[in-house]
Residue frames as a rotation matrix with the C-alpha (Angstrom) as fourth column:
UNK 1
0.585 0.811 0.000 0.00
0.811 -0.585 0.000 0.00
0.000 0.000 -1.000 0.00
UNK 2
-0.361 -0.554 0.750 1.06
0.812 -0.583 -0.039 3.22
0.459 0.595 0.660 -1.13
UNK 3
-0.161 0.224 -0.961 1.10
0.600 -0.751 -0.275 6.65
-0.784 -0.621 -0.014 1.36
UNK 4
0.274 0.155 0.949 -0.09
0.756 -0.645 -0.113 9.82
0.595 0.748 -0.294 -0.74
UNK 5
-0.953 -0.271 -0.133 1.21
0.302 -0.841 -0.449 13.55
0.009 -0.468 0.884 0.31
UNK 6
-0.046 0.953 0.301 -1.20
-0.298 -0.300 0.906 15.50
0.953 -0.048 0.298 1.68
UNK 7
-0.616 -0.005 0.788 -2.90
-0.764 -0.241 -0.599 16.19
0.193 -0.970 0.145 5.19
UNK 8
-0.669 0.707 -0.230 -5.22
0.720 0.693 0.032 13.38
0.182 -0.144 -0.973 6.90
UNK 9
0.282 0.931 0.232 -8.82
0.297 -0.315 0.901 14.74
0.912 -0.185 -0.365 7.98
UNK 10
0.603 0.007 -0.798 -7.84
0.795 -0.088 0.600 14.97
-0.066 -0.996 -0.058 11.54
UNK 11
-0.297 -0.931 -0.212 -4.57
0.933 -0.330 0.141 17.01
-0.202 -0.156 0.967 10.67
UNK 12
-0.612 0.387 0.690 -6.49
0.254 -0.730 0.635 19.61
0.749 0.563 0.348 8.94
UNK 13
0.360 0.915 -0.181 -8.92
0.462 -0.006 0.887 19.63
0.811 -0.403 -0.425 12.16
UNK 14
0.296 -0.575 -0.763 -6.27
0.939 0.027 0.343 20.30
-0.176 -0.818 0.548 14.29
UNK 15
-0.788 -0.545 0.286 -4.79
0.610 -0.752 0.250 23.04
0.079 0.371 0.925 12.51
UNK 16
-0.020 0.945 0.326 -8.69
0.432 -0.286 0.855 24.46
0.901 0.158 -0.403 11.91
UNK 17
0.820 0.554 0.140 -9.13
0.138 -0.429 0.893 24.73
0.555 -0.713 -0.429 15.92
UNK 18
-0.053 -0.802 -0.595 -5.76
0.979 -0.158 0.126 25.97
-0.195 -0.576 0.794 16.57
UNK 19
-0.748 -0.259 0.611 -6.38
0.494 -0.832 0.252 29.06
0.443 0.490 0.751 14.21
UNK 20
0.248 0.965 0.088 -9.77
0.300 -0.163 0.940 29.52
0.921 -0.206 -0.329 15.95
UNK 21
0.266 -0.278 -0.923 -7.90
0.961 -0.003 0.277 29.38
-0.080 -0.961 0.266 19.38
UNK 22
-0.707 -0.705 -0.059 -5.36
0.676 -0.698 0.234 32.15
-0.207 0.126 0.970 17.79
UNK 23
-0.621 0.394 0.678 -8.30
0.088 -0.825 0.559 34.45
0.779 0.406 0.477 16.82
UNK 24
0.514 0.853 0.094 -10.35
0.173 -0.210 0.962 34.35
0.840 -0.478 -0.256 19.61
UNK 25
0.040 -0.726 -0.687 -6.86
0.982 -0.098 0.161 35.07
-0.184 -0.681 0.709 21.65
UNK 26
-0.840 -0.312 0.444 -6.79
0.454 -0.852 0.260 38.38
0.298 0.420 0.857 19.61
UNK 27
-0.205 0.819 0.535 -10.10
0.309 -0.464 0.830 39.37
0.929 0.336 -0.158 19.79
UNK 28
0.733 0.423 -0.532 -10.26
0.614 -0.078 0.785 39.22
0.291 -0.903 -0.317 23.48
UNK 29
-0.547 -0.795 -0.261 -6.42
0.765 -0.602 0.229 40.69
-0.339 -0.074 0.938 23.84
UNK 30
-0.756 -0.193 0.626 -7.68
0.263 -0.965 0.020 43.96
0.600 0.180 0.779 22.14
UNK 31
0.101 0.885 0.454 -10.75
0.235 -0.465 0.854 44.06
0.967 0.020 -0.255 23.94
UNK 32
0.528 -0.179 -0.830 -8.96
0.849 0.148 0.508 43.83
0.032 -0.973 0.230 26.99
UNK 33
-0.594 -0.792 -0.142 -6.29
0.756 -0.610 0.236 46.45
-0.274 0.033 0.961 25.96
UNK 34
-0.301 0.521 0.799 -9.37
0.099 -0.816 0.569 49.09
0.949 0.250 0.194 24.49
UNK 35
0.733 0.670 -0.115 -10.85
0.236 -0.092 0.967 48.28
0.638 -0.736 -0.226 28.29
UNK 36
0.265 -0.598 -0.757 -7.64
0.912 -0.099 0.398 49.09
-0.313 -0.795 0.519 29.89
UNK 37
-0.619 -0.320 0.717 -7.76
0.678 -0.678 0.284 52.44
0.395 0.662 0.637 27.69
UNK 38
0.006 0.834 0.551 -11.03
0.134 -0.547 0.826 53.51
0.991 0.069 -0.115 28.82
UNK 39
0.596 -0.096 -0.798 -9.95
0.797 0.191 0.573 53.01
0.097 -0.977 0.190 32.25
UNK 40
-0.153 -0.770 -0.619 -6.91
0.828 -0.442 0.345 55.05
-0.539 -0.460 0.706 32.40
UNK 41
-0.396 0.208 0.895 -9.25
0.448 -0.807 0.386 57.95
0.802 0.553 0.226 30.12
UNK 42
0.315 0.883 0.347 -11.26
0.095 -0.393 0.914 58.15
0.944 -0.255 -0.208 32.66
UNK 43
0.159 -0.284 -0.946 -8.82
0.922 -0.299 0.245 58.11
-0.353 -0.911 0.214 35.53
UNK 44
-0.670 -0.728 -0.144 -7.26
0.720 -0.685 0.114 60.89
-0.182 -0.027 0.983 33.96
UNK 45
-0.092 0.796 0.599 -11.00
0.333 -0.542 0.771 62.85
0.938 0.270 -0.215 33.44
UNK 46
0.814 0.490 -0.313 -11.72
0.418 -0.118 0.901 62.33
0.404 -0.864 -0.301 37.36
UNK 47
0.204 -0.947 -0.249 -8.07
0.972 0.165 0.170 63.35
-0.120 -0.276 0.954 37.75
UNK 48
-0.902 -0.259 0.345 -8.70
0.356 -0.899 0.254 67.16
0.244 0.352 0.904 36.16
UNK 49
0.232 0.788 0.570 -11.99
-0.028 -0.581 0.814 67.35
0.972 -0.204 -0.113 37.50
UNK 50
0.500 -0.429 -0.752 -9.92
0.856 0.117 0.503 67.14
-0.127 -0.896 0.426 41.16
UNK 51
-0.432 -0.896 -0.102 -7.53
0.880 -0.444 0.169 69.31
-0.197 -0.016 0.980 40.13
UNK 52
-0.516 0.472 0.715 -10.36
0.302 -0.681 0.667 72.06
0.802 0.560 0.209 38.92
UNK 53
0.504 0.733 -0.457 -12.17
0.336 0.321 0.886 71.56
0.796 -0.600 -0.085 41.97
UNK 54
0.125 -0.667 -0.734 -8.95
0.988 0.150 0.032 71.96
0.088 -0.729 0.678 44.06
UNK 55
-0.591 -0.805 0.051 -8.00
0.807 -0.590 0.038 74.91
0.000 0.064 0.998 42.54
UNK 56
0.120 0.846 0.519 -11.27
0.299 -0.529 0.794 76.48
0.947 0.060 -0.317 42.60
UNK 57
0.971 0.222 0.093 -11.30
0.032 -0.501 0.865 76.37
0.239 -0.836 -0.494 46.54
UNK 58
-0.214 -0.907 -0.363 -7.38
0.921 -0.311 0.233 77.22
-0.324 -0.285 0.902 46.64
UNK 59
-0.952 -0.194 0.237 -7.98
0.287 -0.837 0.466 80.47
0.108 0.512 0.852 44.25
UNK 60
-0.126 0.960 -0.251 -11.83
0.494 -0.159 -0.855 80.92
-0.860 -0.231 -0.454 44.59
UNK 61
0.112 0.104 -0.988 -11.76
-0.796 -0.586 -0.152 80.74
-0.595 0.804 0.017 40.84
UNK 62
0.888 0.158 0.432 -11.76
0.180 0.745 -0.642 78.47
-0.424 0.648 0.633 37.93
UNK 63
-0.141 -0.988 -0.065 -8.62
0.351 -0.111 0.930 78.21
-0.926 0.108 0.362 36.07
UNK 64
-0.536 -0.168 0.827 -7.91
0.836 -0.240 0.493 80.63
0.116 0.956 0.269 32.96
UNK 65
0.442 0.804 0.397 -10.88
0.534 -0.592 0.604 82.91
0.721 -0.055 -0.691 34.15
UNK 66
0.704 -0.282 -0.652 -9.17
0.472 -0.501 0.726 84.05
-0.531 -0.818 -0.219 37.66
UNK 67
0.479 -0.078 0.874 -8.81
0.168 -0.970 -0.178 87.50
0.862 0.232 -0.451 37.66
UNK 68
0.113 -0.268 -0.957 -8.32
0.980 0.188 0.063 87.47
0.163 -0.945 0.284 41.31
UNK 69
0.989 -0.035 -0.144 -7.37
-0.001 -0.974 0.226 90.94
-0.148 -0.223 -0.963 43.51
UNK 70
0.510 -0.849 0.136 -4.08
-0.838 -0.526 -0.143 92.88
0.193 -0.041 -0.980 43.71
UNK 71
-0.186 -0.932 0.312 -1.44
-0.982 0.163 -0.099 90.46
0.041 -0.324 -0.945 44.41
UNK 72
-0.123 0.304 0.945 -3.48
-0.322 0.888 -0.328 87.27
-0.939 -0.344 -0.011 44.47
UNK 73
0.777 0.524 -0.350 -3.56
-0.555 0.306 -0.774 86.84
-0.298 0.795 0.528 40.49
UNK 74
0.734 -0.617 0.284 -1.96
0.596 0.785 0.169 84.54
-0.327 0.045 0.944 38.22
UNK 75
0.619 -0.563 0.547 -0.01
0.016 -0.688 -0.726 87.49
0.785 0.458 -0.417 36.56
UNK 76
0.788 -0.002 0.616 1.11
-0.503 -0.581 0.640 88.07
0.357 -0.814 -0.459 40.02
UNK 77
0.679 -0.095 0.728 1.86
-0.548 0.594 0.589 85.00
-0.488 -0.799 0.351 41.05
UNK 78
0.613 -0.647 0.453 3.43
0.441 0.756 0.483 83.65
-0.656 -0.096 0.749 38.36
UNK 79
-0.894 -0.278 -0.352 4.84
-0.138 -0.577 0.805 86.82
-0.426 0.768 0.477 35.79
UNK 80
0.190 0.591 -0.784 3.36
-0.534 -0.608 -0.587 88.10
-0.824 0.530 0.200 33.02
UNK 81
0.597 -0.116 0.794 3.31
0.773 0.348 -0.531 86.65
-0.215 0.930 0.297 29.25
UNK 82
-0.015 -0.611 -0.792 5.95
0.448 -0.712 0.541 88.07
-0.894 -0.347 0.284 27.94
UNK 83
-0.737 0.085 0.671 4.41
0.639 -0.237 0.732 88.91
0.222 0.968 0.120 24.56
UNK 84
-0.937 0.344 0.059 1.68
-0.256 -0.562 -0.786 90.27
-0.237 -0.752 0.615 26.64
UNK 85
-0.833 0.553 -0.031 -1.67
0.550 0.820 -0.156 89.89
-0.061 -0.147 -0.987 27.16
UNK 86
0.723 0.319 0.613 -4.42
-0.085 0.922 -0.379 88.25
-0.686 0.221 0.693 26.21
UNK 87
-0.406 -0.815 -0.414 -2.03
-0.731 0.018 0.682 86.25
-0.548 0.580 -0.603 23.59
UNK 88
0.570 0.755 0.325 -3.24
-0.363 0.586 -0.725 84.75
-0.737 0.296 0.608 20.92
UNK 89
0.307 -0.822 -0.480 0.24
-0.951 -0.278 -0.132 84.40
-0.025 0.497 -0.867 19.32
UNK 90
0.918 -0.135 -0.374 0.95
0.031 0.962 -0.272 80.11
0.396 0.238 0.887 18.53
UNK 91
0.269 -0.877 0.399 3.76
-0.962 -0.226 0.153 79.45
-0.044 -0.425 -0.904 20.77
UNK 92
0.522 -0.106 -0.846 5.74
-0.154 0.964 -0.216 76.01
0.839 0.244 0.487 20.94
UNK 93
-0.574 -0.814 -0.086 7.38
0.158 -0.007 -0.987 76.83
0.804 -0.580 0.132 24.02
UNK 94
0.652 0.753 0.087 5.54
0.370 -0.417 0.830 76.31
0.662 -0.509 -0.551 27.40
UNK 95
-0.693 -0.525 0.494 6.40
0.172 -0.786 -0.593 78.59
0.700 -0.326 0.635 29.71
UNK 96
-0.160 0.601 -0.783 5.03
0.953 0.301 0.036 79.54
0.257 -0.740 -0.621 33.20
UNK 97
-0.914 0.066 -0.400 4.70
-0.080 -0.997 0.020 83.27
-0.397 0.050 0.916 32.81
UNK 98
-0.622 0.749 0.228 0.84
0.768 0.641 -0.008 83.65
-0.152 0.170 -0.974 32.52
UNK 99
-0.758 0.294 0.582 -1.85
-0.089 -0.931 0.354 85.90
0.646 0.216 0.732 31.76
UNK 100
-0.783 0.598 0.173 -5.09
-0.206 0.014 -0.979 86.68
-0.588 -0.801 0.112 34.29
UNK 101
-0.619 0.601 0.505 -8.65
0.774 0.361 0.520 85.73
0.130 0.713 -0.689 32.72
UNK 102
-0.454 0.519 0.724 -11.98
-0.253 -0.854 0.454 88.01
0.854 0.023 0.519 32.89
UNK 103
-0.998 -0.035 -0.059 -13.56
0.024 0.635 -0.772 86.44
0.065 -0.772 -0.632 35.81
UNK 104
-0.259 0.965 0.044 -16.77
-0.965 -0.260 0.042 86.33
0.052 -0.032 0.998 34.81
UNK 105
-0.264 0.080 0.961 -16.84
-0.739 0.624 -0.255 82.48
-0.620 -0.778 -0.105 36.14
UNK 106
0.696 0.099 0.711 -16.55
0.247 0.897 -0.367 80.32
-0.674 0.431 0.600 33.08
UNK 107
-0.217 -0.976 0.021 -13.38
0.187 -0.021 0.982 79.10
-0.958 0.217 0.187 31.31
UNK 108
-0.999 0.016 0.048 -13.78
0.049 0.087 0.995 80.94
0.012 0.996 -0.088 27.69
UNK 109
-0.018 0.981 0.193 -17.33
-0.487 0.160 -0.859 81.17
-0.873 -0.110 0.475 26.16
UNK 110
-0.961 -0.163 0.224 -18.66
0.210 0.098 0.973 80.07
-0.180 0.982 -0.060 22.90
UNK 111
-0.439 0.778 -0.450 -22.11
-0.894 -0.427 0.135 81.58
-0.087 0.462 0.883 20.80
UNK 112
0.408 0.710 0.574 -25.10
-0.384 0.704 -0.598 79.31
-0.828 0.024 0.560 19.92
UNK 113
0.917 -0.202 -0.343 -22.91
-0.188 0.540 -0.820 77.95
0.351 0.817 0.457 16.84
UNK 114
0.906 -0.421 0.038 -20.61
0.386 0.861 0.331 76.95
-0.172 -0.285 0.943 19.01
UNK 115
0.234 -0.808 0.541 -17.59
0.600 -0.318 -0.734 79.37
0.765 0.497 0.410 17.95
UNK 116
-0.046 -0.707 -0.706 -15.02
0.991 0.055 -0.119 79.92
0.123 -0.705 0.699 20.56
UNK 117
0.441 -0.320 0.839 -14.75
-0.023 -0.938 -0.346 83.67
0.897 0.134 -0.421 22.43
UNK 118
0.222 -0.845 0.486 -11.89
-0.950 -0.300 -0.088 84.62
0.220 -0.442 -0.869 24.56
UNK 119
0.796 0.018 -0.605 -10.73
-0.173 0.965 -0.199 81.59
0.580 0.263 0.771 23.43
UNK 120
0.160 -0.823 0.544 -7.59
-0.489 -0.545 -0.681 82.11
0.857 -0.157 -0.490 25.54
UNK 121
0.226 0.436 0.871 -9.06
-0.973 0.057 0.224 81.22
0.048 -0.898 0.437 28.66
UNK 122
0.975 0.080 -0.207 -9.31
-0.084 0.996 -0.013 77.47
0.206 0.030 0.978 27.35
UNK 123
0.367 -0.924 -0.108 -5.55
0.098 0.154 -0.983 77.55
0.925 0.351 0.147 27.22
UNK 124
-0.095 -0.730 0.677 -4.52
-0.568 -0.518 -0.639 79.21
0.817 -0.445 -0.365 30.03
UNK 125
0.342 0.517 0.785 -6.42
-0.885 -0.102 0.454 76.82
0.315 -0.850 0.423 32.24
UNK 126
0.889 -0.395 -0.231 -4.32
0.406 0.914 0.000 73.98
0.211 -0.094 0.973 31.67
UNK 127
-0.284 -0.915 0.285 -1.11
0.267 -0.361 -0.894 76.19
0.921 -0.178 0.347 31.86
UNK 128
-0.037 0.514 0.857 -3.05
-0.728 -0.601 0.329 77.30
0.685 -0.612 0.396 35.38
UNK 129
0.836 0.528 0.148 -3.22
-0.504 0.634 0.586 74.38
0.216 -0.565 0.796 36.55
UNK 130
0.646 -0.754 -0.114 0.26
0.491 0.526 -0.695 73.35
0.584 0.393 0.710 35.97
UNK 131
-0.190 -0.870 0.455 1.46
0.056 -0.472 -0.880 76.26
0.980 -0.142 0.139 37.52
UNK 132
0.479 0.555 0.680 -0.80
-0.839 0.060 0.541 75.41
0.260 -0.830 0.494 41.01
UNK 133
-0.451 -0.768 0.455 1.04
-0.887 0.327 -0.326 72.47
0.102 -0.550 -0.829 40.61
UNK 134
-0.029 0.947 0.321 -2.06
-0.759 0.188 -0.623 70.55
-0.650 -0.261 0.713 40.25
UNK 135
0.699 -0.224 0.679 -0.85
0.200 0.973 0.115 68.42
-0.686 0.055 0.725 37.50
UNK 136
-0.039 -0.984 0.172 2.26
0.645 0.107 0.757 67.44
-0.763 0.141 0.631 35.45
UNK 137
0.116 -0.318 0.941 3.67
0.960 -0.206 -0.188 69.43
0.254 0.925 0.281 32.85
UNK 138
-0.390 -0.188 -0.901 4.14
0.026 -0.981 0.194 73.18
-0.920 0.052 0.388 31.58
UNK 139
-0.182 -0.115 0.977 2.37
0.933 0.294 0.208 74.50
-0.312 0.949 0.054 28.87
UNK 140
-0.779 -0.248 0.576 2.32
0.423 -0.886 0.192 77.81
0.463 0.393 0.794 26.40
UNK 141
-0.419 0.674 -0.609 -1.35
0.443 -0.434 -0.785 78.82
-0.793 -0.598 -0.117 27.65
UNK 142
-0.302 0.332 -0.894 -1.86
-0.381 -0.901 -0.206 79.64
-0.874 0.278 0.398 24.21
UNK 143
0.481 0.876 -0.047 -3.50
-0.582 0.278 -0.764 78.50
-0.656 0.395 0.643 21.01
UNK 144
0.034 -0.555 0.831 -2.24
0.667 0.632 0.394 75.98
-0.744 0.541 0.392 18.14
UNK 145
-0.713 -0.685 -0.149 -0.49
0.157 -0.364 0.918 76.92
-0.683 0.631 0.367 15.31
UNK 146
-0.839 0.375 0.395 -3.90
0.542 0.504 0.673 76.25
0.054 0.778 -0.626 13.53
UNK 147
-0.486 0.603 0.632 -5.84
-0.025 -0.733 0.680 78.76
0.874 0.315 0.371 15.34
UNK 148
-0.436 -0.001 0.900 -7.90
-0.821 -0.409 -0.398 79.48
0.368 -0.913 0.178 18.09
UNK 149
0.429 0.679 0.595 -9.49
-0.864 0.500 0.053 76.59
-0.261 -0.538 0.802 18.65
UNK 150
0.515 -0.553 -0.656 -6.15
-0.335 0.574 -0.747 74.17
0.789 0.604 0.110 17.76
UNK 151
0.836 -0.364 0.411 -5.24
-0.366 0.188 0.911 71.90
-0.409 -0.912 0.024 20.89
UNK 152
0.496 -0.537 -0.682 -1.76
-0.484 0.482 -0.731 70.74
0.721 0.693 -0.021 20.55
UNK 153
0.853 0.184 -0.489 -1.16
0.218 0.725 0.653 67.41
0.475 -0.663 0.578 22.44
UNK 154
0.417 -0.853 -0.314 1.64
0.892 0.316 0.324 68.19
-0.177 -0.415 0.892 24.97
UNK 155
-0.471 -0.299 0.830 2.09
0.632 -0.771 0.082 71.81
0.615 0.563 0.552 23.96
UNK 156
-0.488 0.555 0.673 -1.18
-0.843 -0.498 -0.201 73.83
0.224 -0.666 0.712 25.45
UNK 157
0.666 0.746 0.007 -3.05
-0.641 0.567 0.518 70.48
0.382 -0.350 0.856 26.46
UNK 158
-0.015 -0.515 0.857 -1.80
-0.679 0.634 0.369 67.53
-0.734 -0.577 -0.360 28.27
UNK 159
-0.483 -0.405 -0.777 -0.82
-0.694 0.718 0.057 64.14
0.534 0.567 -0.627 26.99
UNK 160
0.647 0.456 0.611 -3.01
-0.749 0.527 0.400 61.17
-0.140 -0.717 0.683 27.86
UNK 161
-0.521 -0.662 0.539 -1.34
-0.508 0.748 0.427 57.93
-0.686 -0.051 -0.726 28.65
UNK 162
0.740 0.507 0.442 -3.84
0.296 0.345 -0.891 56.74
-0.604 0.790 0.105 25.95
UNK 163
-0.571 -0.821 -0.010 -1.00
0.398 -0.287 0.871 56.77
-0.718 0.493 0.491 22.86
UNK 164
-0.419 0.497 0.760 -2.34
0.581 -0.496 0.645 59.82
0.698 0.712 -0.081 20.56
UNK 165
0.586 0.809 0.048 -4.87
0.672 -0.518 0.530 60.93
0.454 -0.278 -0.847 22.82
UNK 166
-0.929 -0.286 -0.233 -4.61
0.364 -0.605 -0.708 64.20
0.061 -0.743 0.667 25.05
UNK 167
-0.262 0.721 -0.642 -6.76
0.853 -0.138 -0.503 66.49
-0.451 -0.679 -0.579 26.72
């Protein structure tokens, strides 16, 4: 009796519910790794609403908006912008020299279409916070290169530990 090449039925079964193993190893691996994303988004969400919260009842203000009195602003506290201020000037350099907001108790506004005024404000409140110490980094306090309403990750916004993402 004579052997032909070639797989048996069984060999081919094997192989069949090994590849099945290997995909249903993936499928769960990313879904585990997208759920270990959304986790550490959302620490870092409950993490800046602390740090907003903090700095509210340290400054009895919101960050970017505090105006504050004589000597108690951020100008004060930490310098002035040295282009001066508001700036709306695309910087790549943060820097802890800062401008004060309007206090009128909300960070920045925007119209019923949604288009950004004293867009500034949005910026400065992450550089505000940074300089409270409240969380990591330094940043410009001022808009992207793309305009007023241009976050740039690590620049005027944080970096999330999410690779790509920021705030």
């Amino acid at each position: 009796m004579k052997y032909k090449d070639g797989f048996t039925l069984l060999e081919m079964s094997i192989v069949l519910a090994l590849i099945g193993l290997l995909i249903a190893a993936i499928v769960v691996g990313n879904s585990m790794v997208r759920a270990a994303q959304l986790q550490t988004m959302l620490a870092e969400y409950d993490s800046y609403v602390k740090a907003i919260k903090q700095f509210q009842d340290k400054y009895l203000a919101l960050p970017g908006d505090m105006l504050g009195t004589a000597g108690y602003q951020p100008t004060d506290m930490w310098g002035t912008d040295p282009v001066g201020c508001p700036d709306s000037t695309y910087s790549a350099t943060p820097y802890t020299t800062t401008c004060n907001g309007d206090g009128n108790g909300t960070i920045g506004n925007s119209d019923a279409n949604g288009t950004l005024s004293v867009s500034t404000e949005w910026w400065r409140a992450w550089q505000h916070l940074a300089n409270a110490g409240l969380i990591p980094g330094q940043f410009t306090g001022v808009q992207g290169s793309g305009g007023a309403q241009e976050a740039k990750i690590g620049v005027n916004v944080p970096a999330s530990a999410v690779k790509g993402g920021g705030w």
